[in-house]
Backbone as numpy.savetxt, mean C-alpha at the origin, in Angstrom:
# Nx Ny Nz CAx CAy CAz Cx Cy Cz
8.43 -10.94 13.08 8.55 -10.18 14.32 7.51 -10.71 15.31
7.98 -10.99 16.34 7.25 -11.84 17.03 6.10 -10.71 17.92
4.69 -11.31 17.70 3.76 -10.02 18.42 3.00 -9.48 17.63
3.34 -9.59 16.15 3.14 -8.18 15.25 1.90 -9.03 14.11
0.75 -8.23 14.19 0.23 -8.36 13.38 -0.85 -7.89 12.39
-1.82 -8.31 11.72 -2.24 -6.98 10.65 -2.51 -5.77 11.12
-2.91 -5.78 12.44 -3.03 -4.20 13.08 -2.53 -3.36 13.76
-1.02 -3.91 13.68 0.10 -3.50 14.39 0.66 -2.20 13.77
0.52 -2.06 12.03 1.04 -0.78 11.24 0.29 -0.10 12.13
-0.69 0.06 11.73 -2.28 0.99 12.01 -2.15 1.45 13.24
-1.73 1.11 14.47 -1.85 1.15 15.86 -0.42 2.08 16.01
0.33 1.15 15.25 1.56 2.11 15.93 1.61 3.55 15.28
1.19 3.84 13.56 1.44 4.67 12.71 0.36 5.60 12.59
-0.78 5.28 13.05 -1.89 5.95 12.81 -1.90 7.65 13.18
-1.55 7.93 14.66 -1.57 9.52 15.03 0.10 10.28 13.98
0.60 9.67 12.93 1.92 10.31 12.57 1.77 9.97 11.06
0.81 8.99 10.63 1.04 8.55 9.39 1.00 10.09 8.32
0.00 11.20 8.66 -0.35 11.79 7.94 0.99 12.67 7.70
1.98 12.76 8.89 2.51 14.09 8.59 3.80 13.12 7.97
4.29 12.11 8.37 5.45 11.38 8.07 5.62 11.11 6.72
4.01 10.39 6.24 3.84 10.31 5.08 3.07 11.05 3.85
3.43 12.46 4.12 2.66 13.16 3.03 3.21 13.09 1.51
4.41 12.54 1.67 4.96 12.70 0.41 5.41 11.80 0.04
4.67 10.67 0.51 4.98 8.92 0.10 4.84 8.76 -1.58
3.06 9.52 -1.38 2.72 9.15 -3.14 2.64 10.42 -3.62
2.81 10.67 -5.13 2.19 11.90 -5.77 0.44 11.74 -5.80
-0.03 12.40 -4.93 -1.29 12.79 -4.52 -2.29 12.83 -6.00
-1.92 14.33 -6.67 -2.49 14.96 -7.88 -2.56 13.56 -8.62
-1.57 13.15 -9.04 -1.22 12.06 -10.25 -1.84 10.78 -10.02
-1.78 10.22 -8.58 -2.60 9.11 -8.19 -4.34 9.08 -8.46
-4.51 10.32 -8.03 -6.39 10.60 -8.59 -6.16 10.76 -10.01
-5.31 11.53 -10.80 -5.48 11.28 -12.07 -5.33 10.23 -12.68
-4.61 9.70 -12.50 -4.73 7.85 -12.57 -5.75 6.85 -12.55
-6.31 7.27 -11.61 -7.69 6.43 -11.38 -8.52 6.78 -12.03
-8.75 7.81 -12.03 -9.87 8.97 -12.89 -9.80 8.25 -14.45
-8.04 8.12 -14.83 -8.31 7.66 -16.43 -8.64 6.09 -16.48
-7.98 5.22 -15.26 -8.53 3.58 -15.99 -9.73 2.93 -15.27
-10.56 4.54 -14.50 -11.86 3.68 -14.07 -13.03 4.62 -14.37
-12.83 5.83 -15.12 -13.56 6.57 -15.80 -14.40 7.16 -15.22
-14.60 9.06 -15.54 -15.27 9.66 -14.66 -16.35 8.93 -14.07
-16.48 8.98 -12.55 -17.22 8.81 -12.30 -17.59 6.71 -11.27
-16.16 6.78 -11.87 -15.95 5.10 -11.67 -15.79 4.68 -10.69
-16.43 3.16 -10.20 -16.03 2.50 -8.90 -15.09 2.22 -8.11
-14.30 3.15 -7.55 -12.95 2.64 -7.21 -12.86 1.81 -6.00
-12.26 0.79 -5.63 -12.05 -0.15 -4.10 -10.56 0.57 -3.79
-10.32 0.94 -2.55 -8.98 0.90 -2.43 -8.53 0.50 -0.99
-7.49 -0.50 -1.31 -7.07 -2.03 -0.39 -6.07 -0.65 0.56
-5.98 -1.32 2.02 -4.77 -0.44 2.91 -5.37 1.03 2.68
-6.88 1.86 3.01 -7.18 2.81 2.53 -6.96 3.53 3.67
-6.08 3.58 5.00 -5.99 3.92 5.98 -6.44 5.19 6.32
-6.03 6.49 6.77 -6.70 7.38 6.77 -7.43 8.50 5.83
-7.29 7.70 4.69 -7.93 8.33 3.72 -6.94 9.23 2.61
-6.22 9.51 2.95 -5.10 9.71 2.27 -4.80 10.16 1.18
-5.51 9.18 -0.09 -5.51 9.23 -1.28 -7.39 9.08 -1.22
-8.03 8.29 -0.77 -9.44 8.20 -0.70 -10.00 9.73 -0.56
-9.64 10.30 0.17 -10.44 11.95 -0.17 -10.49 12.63 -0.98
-9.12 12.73 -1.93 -8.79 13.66 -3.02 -9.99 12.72 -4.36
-9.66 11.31 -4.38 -10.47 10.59 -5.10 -11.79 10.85 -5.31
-12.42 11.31 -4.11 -13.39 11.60 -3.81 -14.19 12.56 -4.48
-13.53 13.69 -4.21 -13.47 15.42 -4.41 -13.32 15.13 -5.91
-12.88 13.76 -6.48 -13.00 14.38 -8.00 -13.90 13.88 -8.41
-14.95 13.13 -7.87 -16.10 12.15 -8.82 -16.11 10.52 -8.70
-14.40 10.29 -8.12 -14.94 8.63 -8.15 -15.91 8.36 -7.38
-16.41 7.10 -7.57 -17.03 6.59 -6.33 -16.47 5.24 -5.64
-15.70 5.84 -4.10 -14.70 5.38 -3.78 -15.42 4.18 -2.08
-14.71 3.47 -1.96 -15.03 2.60 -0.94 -13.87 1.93 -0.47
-13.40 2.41 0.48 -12.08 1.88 0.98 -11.62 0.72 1.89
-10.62 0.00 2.56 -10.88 -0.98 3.55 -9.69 -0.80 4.40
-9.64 -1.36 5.61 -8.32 -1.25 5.75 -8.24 -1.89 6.98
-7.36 -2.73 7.83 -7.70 -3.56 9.01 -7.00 -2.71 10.58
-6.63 -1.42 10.05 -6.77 -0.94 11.38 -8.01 0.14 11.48
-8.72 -0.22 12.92 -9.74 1.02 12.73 -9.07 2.11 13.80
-7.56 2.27 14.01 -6.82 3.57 14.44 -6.77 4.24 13.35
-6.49 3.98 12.03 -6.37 4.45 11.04 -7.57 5.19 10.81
-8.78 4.10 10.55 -10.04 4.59 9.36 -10.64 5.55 10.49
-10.26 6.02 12.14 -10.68 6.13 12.85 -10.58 8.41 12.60
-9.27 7.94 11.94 -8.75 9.43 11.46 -9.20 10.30 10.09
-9.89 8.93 9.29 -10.17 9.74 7.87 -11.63 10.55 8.04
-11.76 10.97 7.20 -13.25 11.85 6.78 -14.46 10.71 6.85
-15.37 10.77 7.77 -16.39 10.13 7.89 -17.08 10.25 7.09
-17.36 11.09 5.80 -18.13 10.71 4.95 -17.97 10.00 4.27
-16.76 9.51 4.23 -16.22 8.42 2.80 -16.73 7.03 3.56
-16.71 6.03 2.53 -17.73 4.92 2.64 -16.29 3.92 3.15
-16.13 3.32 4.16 -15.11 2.95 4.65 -15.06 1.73 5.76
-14.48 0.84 5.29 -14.86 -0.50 6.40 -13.41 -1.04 6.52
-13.71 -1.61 7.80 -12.45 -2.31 8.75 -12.71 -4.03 8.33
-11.69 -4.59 7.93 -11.54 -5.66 7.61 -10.18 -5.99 7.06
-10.43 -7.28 6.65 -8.92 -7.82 6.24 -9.13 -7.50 4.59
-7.84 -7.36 3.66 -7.95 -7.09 2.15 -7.70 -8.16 1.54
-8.23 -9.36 2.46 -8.19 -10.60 1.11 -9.70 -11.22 1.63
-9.81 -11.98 2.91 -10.99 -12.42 3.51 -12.33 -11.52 3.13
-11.80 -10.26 3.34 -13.48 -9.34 3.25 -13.85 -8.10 2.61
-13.21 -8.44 1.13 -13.26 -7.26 0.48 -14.75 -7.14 0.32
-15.38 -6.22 0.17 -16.83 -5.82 -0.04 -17.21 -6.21 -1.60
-18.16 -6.41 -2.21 -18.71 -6.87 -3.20 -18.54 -5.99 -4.38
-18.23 -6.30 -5.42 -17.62 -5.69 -6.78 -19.53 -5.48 -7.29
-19.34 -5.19 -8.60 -18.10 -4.99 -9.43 -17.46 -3.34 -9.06
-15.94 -3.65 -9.69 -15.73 -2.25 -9.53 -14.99 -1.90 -10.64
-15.04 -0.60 -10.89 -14.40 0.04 -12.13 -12.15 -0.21 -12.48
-12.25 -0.06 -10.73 -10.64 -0.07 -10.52 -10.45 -0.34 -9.12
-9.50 -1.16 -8.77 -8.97 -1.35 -7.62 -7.81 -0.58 -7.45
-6.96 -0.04 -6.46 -6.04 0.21 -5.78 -5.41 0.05 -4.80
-4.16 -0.62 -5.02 -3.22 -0.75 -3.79 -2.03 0.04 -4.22
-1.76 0.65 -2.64 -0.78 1.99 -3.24 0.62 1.61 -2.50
1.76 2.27 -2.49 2.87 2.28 -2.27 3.04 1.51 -0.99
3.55 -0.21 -1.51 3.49 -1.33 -0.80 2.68 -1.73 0.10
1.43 -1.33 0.06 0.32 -1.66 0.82 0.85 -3.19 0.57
0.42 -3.62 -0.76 0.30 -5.12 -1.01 1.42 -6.17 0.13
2.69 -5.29 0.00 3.36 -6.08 0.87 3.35 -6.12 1.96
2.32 -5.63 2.40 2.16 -5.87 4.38 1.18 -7.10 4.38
1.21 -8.15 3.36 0.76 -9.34 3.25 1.80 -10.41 3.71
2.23 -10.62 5.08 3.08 -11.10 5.35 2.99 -12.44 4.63
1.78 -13.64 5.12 1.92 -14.80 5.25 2.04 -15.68 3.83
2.61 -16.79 3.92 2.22 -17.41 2.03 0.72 -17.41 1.48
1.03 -17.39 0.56 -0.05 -17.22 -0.57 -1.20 -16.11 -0.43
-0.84 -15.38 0.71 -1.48 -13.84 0.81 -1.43 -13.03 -0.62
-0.48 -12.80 -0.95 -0.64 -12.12 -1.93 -1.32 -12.51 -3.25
-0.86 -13.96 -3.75 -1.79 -14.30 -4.65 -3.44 -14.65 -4.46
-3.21 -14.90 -2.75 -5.31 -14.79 -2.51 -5.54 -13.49 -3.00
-4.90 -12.24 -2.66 -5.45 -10.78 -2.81 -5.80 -10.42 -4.47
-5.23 -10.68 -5.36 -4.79 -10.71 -6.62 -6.59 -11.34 -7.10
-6.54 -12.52 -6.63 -8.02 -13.84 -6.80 -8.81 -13.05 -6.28
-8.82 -12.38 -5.37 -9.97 -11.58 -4.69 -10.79 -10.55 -5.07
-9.20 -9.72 -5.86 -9.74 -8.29 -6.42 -9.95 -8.70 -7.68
-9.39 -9.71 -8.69 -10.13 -10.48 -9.87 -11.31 -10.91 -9.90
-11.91 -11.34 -8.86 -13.33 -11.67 -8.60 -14.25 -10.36 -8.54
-13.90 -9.17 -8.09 -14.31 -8.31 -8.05 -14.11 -7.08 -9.12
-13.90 -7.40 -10.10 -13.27 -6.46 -11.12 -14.48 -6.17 -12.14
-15.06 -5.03 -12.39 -16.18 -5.50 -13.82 -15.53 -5.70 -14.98
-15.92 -5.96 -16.09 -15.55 -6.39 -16.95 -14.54 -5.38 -17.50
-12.94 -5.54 -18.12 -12.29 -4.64 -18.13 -11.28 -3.98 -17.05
-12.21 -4.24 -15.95 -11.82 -3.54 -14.72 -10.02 -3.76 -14.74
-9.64 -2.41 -14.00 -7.94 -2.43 -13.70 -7.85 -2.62 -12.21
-6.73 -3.24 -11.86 -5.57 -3.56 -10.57 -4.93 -2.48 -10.71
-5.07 -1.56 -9.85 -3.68 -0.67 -10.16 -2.60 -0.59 -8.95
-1.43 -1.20 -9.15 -0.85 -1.96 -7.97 0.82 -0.72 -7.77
0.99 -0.20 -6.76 2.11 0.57 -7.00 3.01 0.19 -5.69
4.34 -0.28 -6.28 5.18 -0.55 -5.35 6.62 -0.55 -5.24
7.35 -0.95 -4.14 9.11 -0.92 -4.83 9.42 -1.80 -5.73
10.51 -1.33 -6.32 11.34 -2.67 -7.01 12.74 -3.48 -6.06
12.64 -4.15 -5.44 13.22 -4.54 -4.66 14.83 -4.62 -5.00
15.52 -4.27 -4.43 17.03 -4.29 -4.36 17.74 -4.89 -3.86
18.01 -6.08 -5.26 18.66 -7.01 -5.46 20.08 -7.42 -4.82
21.01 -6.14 -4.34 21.91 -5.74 -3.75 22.35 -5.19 -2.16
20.80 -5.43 -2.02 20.30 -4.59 -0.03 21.07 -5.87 0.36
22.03 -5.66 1.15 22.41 -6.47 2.40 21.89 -6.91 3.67
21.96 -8.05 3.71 20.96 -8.94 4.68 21.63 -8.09 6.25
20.93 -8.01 6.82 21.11 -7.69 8.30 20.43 -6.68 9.09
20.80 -6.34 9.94 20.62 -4.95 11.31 21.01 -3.51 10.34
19.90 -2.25 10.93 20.12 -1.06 10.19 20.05 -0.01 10.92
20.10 0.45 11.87 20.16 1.67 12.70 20.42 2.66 11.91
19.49 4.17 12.11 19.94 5.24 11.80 19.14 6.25 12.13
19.11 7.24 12.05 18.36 8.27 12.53 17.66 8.65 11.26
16.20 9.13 12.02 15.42 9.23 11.18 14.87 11.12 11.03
15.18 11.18 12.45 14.51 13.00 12.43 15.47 12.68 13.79
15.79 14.18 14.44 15.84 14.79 15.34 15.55 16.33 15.58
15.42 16.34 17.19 15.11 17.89 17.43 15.26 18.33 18.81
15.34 19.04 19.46 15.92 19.46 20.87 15.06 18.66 21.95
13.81 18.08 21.62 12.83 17.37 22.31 12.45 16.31 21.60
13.05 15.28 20.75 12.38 14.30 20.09 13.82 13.62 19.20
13.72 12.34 19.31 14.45 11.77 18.36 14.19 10.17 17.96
13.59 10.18 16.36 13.23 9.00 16.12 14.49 8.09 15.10
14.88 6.82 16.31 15.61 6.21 15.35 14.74 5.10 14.32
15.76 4.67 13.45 15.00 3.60 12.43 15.67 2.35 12.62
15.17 1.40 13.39 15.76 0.30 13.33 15.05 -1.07 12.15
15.90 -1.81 11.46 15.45 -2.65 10.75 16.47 -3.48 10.54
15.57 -4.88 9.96 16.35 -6.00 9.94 15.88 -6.72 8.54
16.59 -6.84 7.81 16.72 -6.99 6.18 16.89 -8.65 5.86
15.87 -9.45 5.67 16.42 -10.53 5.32 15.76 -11.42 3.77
16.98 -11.16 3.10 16.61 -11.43 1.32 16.13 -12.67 1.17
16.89 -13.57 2.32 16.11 -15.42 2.21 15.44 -15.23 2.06
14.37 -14.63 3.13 12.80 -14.54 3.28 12.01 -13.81 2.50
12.63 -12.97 2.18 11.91 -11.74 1.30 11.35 -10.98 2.09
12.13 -10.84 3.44 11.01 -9.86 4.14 12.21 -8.65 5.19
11.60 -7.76 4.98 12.48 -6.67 5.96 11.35 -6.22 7.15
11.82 -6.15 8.57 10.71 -5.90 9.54 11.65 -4.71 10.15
10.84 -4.25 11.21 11.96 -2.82 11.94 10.98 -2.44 12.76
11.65 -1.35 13.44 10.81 -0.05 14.40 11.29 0.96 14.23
10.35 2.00 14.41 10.92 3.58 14.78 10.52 3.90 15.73
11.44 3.55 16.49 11.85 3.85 18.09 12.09 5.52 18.64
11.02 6.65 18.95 10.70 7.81 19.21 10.95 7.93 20.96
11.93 8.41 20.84 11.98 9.25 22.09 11.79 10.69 22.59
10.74 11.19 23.22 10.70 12.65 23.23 10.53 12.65 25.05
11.00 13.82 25.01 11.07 14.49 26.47 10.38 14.39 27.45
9.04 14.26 27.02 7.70 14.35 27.84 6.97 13.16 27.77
7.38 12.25 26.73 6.20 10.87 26.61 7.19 10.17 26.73
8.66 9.93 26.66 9.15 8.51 26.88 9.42 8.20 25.57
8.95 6.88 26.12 9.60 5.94 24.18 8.32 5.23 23.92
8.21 5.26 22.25 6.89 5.19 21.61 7.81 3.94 20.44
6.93 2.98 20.42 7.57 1.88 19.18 6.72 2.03 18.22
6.93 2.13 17.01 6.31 2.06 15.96 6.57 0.86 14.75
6.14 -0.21 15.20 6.69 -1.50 14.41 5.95 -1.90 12.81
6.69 -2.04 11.91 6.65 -2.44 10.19 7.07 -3.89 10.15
6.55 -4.08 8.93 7.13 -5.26 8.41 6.72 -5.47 7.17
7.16 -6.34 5.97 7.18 -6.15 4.88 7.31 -7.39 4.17
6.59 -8.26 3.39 7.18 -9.22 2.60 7.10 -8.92 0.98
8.63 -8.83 0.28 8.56 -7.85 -0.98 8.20 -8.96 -2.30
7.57 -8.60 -3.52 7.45 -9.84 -4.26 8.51 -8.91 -5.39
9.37 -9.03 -6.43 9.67 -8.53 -7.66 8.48 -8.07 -8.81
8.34 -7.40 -9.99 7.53 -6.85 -10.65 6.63 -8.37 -11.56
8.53 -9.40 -11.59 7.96 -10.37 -12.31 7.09 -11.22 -11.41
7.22 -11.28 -10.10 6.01 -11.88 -9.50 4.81 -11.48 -9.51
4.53 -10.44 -8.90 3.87 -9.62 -9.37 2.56 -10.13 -10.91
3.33 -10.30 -11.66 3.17 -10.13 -13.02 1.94 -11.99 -12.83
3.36 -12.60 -12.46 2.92 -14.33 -12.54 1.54 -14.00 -11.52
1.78 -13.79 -10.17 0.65 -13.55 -9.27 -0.82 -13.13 -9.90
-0.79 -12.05 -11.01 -1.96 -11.44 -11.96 -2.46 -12.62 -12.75
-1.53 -13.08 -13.89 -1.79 -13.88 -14.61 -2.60 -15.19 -14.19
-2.37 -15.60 -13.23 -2.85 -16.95 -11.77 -4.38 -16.52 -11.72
-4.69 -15.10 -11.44 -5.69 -14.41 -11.22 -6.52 -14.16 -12.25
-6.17 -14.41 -13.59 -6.83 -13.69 -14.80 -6.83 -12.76 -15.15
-5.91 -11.85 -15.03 -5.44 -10.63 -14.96 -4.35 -10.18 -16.08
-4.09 -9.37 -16.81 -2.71 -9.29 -18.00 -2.45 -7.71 -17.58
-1.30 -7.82 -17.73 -0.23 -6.42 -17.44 -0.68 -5.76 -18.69
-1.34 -4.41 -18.47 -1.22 -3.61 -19.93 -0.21 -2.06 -19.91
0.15 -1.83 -18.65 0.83 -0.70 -18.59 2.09 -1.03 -17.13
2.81 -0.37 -17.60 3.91 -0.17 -16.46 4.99 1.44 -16.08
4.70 1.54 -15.37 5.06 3.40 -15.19 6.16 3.31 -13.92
7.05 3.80 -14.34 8.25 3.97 -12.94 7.24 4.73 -11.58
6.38 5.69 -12.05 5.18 6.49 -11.29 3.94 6.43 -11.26
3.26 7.29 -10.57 1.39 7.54 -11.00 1.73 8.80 -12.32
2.52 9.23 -12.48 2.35 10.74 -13.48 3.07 9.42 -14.68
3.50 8.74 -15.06 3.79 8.41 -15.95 4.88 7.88 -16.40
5.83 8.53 -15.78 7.11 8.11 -16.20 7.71 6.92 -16.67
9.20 6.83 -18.05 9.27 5.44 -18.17 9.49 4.71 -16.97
9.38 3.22 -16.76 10.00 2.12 -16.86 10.98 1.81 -17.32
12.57 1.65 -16.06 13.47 0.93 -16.79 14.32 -0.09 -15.72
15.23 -0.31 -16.38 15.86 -1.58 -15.33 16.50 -0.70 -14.33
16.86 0.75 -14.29 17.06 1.34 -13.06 16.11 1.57 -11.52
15.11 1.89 -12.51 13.70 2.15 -11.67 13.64 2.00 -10.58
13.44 2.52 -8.89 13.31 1.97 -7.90 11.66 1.75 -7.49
10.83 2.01 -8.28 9.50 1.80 -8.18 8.80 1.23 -8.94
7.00 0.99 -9.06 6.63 0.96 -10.52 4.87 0.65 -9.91
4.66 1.56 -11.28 3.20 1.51 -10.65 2.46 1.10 -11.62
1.92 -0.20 -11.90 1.46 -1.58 -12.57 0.38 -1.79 -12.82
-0.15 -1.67 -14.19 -2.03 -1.53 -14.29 -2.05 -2.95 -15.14
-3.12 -3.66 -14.44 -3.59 -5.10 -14.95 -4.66 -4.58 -14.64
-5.41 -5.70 -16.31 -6.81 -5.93 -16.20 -7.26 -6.91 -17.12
-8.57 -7.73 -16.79 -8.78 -8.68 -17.15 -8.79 -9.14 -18.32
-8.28 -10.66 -19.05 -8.06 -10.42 -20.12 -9.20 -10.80 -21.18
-10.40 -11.05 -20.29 -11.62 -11.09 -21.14 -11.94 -9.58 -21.56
């Protein structure tokens, strides 16, 4: 998408992320998660930590959390007490070791460019203490999505109507879009995404590159199996020393 770049989510999504996306991740289950593979009390990093989101509840239970995230519209909205820096999540992650990393529901894939994702992977491996987990949660991409244009409505209301426009292309591995908001009193507001998706088995190869071995795989953060239906999966690697 021509224009668009790492701080383009952040800018456009930042004053709506909270209410749009409250029910992206299971909240409860995501801190319990962390809590078990970085242990009361444990170092957590978490990559795309935008307004805090999941970083507060983390908080409130004992980790000790340090987040990053490259829009400061975003970090601009979370709780100022949390320990929180603006940067990129491969160039300037802050200094390990840490108990557990986190990237949550396709953060990873707003890594548009090549070999982004496997720098990020090398990055948070460098930073891992000994043991340390990746805990990586994302879609399973659908193998069957048809390449093209997607219009549809996303919400309406007597003063507001946000459409969803997107453009799906499987060559690339990447789907980009807007949610194009029109309301009564402000006009039209663009809210531009974009996405480059990897499969679980990349994913997997990407870790391994890194020094990293898959020890768990959960359709969720609460647990659930893993199966070839799955439209998600939330992926714990850790080092295999």
């Amino acid at each position: 998408m021509r224009g668009y770049d790492s701080t383009s989510y952040g800018t456009g999504f930042a004053d709506v992320y909270d209410d749009w996306y409250a029910d992206v991740t299971d909240v409860e289950a995501t801190v319990a998660r962390l809590v078990e593979v970085a242990g009361p009390g444990g170092r957590v990093l978490e990559l795309g930590v935008g307004t805090g989101r999941l970083a507060t509840p983390m908080a409130a239970a004992g980790l000790r959390v340090i987040g990053i995230d490259s829009s400061q519209a975003m970090l601009d909205r979370a709780d100022p007490s949390l320990d929180l820096r603006c940067g990129d999540m491969v160039t300037e992650l802050p200094d390990g070791p840490f108990d557990a990393v986190l990237v949550a529901y396709n953060t990873l894939f707003n890594l548009l460019a090549d070999g982004e994702q496997q720098a990020c992977f090398d990055a948070v491996a460098r930073r891992l203490a000994p043991g340390g987990a990746f805990v990586v949660e994302a879609v399973v991409p659908d193998d069957d999505a048809p390449a093209g244009s997607d219009v549809t409505v996303k919400s309406m209301a007597a003063d507001r109507v946000v459409l969803s426009i997107s453009d799906h292309r499987p060559d690339e591995r990447r789907t980009h879009g807007q949610f194009v908001e029109f309301t009564e009193t402000g006009g039209v507001r663009l809210r531009p995404w974009a996405i480059r998706w990897s499969t679980p088995g990349e994913l997997d190869a990407m870790a391994e590159a890194a020094g990293l071995a898959l020890v768990d795989r959960f359709a969720d953060m609460a647990g659930a199996d893993f199966g070839p239906t799955s439209a998600a999966h939330v992926t714990i690697y850790r080092h295999h020393r």
